[in-house]
C-alpha positions as CSV (number, residue, x, y, z in Angstrom):
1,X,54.8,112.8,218.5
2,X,56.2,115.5,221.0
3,X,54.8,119.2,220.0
4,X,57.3,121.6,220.0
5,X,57.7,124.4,222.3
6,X,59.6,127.5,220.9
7,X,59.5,128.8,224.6
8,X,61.4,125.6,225.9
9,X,63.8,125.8,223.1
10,X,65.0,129.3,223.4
11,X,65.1,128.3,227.5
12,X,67.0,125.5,227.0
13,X,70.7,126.0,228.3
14,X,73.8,125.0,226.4
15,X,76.6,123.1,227.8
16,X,78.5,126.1,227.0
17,X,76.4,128.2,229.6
18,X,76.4,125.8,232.0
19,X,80.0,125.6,232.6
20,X,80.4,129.4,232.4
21,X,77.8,129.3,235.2
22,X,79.7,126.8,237.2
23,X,83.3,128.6,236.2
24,X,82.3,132.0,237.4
25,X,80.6,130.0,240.7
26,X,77.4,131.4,239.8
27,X,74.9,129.7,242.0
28,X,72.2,129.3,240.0
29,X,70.0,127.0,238.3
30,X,71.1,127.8,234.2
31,X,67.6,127.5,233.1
32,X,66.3,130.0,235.6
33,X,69.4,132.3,234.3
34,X,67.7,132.5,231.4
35,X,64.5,133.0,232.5
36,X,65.4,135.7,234.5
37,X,67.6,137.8,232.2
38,X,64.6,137.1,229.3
39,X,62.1,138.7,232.1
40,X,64.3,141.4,233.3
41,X,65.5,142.4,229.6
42,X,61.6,142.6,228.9
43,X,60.8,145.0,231.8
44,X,63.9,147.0,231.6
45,X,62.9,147.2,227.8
46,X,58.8,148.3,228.2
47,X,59.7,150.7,231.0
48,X,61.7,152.4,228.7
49,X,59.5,152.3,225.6
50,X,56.6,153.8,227.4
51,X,58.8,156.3,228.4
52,X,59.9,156.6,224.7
53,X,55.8,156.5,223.9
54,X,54.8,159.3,226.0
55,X,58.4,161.5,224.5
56,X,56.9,160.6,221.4
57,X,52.7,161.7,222.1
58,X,54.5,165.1,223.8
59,X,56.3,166.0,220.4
60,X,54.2,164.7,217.7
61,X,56.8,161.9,216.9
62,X,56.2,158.5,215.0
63,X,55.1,156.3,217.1
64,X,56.2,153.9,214.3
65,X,59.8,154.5,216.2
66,X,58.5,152.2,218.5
67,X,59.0,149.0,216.2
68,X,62.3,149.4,215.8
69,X,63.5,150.3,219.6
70,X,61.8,147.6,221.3
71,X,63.6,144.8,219.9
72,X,66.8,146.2,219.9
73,X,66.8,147.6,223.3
74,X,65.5,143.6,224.3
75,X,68.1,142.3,222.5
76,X,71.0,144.6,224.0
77,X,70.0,144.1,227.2
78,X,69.4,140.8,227.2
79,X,73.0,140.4,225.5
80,X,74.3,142.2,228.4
81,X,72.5,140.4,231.0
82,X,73.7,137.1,229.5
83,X,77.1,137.8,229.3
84,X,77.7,138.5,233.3
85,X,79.2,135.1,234.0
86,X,82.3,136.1,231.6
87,X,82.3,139.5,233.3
88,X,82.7,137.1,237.4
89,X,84.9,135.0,234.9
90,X,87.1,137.9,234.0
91,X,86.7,139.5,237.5
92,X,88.4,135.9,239.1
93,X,91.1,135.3,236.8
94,X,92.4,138.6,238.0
95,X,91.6,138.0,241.7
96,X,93.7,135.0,241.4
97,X,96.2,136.5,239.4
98,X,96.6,139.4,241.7
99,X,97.2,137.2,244.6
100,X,98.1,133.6,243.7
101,X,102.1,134.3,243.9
102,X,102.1,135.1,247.6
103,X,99.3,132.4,248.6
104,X,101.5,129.7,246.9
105,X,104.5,131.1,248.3
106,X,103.3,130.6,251.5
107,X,102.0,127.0,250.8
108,X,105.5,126.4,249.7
109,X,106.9,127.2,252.7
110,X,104.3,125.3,254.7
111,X,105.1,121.8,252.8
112,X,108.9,122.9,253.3
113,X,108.1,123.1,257.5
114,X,106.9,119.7,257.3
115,X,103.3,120.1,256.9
116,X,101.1,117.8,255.4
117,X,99.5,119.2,252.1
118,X,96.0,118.9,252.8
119,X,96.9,121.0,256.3
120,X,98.9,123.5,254.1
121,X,96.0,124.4,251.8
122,X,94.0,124.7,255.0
123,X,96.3,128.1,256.5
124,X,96.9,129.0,252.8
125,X,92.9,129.3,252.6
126,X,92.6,130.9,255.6
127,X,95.6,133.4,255.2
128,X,96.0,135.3,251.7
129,X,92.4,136.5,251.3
130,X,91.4,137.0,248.2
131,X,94.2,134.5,246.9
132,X,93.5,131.6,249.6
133,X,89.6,132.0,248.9
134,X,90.6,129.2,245.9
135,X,92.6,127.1,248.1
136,X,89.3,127.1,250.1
137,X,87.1,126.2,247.7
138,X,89.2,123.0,247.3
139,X,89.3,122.4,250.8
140,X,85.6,122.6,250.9
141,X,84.9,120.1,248.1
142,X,87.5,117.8,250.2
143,X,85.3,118.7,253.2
144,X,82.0,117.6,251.8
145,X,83.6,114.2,250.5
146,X,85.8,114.8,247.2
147,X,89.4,113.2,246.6
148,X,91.8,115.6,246.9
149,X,92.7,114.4,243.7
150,X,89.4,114.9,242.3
151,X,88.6,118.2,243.6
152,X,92.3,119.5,242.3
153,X,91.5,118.1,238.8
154,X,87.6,119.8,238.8
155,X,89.6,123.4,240.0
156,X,91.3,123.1,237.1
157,X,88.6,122.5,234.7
158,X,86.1,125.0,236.1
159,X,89.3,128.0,236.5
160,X,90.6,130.0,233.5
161,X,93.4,131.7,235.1
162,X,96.6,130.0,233.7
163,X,98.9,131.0,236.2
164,X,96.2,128.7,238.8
165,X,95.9,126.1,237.0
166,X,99.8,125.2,236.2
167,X,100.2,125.9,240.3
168,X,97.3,122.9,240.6
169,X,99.1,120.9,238.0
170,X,101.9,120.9,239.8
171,X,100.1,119.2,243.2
172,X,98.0,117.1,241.3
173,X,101.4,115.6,239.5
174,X,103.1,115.0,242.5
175,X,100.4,113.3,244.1
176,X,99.6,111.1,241.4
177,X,103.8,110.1,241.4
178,X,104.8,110.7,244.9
179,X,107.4,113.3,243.9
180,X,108.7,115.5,246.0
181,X,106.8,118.9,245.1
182,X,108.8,121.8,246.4
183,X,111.7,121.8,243.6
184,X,108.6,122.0,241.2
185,X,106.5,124.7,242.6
186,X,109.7,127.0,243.2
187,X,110.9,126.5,239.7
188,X,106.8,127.8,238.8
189,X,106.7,130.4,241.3
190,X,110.4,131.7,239.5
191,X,108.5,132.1,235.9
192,X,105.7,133.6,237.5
193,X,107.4,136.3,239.5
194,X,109.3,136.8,236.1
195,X,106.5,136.8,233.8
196,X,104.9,139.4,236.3
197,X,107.9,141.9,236.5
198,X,107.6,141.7,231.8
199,X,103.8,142.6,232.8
200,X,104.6,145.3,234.8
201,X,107.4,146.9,232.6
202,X,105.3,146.6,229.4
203,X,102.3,148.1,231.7
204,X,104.8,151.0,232.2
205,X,105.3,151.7,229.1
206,X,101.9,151.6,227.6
207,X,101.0,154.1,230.6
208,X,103.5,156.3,229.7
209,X,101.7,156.9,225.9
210,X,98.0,156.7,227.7
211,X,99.5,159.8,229.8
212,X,100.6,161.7,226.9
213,X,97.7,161.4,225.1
214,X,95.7,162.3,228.4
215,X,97.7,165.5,228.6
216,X,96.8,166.4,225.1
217,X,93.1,165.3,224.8
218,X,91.7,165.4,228.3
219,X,93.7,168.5,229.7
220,X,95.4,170.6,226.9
221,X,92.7,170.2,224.2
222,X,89.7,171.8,226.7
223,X,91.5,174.3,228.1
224,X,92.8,175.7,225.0
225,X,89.6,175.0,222.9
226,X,87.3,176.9,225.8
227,X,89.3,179.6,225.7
228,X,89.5,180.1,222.3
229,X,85.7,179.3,221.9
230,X,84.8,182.2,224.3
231,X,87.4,184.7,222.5
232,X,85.7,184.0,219.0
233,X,82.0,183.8,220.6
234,X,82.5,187.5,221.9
235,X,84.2,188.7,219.1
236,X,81.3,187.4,216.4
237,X,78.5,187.8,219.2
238,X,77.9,184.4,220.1
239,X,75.7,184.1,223.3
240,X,76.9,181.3,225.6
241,X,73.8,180.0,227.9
242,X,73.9,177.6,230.8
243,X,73.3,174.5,229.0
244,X,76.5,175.3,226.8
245,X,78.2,175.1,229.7
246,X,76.8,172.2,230.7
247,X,77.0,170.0,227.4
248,X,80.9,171.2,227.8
249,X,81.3,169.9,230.9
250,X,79.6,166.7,230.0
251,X,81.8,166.0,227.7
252,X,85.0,167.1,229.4
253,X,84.0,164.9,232.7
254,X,83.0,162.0,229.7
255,X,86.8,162.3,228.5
256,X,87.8,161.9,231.5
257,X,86.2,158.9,232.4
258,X,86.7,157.1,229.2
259,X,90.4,157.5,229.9
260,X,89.8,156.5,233.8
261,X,88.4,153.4,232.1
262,X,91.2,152.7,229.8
263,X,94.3,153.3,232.6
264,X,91.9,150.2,234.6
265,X,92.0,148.1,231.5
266,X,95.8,147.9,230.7
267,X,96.6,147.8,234.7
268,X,98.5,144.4,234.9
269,X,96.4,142.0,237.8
270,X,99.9,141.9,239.9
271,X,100.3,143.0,243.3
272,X,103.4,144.0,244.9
């Protein structure tokens, strides 16, 4: 009877991880991701305890604190490190997104001009950067032996940008049925650029309420609440110090940032 080894089990990658892995274009072996965030997360997480440990000799503080940081700190971080092939995932979809309607375009007018289709995704790789780096990773699985057919059906299953995969539907349809594929990519290339412009205008009006609260918390708020704190503090005798001034500034430059962060969040992947 096979013994069981708890270390191979928690090791052992799902079929879940391996296709992020392979989504996000990872290039790495999934059990070895594992491995490696498991041993990272553990060094990230003792180098910090043993900072915690001497904090806590320095100050007379429980050591007993100890228990209860060092899992969750491991635990956190290896959450974290784990979930970086969604974050490439996330980071691709709007790569493509951002670029896809002017490398299509231009593939469009390539098939138009009499080019074959293989040739067309050849310039359209090597034209629209960021956009024709997926064209070119389809060449390149046609280059080292694929189908075209094949390779166009695997781009589709290992890509979660919608917008990608109907463009690829449409090629992989009209090679499979010999129809003519022009009046179907400009009829997708129409609903794109639409469904882009609705993207845009709802993106303007959500920025407009993310400015007005930025106005009010981030500018109005501070300035106001600073200089009513230093009326009241000299009035009642309040002594400001440096590291007053500091925690204020911390927090004013963290406001700022947190709406920096949220402006980058709601920003539509469309460029103009």
């Amino acid at each position: 009877m096979k013994k069981f080894n708890l270390y191979e089990a928690l090791t052992r990658p799902s079929n879940k991880l391996k296709r992020e892995l392979r989504t996000a274009h990872m290039d790495i072996d999934p059990k070895k991701f594992i491995k490696r965030n498991f041993l990272i997360s553990l060094q990230i997480t003792l180098a910090l305890n043993g900072i915690l440990f001497f904090i806590l000799l320095k100050y007379s503080g429980s050591l007993k604190l100890l228990l209860f940081t060092f899992p969750f700190l491991f635990l956190l971080l290896y959450f974290f490190f784990s979930n970086t092939p969604k974050a490439y995932i996330k980071r691709r979809e709007k790569d493509i997104s951002r670029n896809i309607l002017f490398a299509t375009r231009y593939l469009l007018v390539k098939i138009d001009s009499g080019e074959p289709l293989f040739n067309a995704m050849i310039k359209a790789s090597n034209t629209y950067g960021v956009g024709g780096t997926y064209f070119k990773e389809i060449v390149d699985e046609i280059n080292l032996g694929k189908s075209i057919e094949k390779a166009i059906e695997d781009a589709i299953n290992y890509n979660t940008n919608h917008e990608f995969q109907l463009v690829l539907h449409q090629i992989l349809n009209s090679l499979k049925t010999g129809v003519n594929i022009t009046t179907s990519l400009r009829k997708l290339l129409e609903e794109i650029t639409k469904q882009q412009q609705i993207e845009i205008k709802a993106y303007s009006k959500k920025l407009n309420s993310v400015v007005l609260m930025y106005l009010i918390v981030a500018c109005v708020l501070p300035s106001l609440g600073i200089s009513m704190f230093i009326i009241f503090s000299s009035m009642i005798n309040i002594v400001l110090n440096f590291t007053t001034l500091l925690m204020i500034v911390f927090f004013i430059a963290l406001i700022q940032l947190i709406f920096i962060s949220i402006i980058k969040s709601i920003r539509p992947a469309v460029d103009i």
